[in-house]
C-alpha positions, 0 to 999 in steps of 0.5 A, spaced: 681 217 615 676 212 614 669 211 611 664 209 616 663 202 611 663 196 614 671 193 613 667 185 613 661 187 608 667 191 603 671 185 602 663 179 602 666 176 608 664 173 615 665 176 621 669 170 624 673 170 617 680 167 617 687 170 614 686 166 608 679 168 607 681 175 607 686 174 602 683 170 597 677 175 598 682 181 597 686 178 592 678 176 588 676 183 589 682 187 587 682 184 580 676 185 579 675 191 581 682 194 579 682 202 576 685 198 570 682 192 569 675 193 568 674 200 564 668 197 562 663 195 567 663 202 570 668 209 570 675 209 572 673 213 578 668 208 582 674 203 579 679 207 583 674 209 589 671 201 591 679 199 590 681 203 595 676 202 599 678 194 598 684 196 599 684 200 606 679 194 608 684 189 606 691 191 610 686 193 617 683 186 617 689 182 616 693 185 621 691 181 628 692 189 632 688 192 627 683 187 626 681 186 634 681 194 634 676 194 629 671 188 632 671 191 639 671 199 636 669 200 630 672 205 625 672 210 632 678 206 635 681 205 628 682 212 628 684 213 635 689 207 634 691 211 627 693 217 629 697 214 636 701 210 631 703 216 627 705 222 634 708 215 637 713 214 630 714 221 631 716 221 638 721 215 636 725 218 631 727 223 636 728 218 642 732 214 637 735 211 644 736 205 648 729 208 652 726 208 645 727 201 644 725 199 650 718 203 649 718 199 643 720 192 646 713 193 652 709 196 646 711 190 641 709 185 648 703 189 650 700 187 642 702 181 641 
């Protein structure tokens, strides 16, 4: 699950933020804040604790579904997609068929 943080103001970006925004950020922050870096500046925990949330902020926003998921629902709509993602990936792995490749394919169209 994910904390209720705003994804925007962990990485310090804009709302309207492009893709390259977001990876320097990331890419700025991550450095700056990883577990193994900076020992110093504050305890290893925290370290890890504000990486991972860096983290998280950083694969949903700059992936163009999860990123609008977020902007119209918040982290609610996060979790619902989320938790989709995983039953339909079950469901795939079973349905290992030409029907499933279809599913995928009018998944696939629906999302871009």
């Amino acid at each position: 699950m994910l904390n209720e943080v705003n994804l925007y103001c962990t990485l310090n970006l804009p709302r309207n933020a492009s893709n390259d925004q977001i990876r320097k950020n990331y890419f700025l922050l991550a450095r700056i804040f990883h577990p193994d870096k900076q020992q110093y500046i504050q305890p290893q925990e925290a370290n890890s604790e504000t990486f991972i949330r860096i983290e998280q902020a950083y694969k949903i926003l700059i992936k163009r579904i999860t990123r609008l998921i977020y902007d119209r629902y918040g982290h609610r709509g996060l979790n619902a997609y989320f938790q989709f993602e995983e039953r339909f990936s079950k469901y795939e792995e079973v349905l290992n068929t030409e029907y499933s490749e279809s599913i995928v394919k009018v998944k696939f169209l629906i999302y871009e």
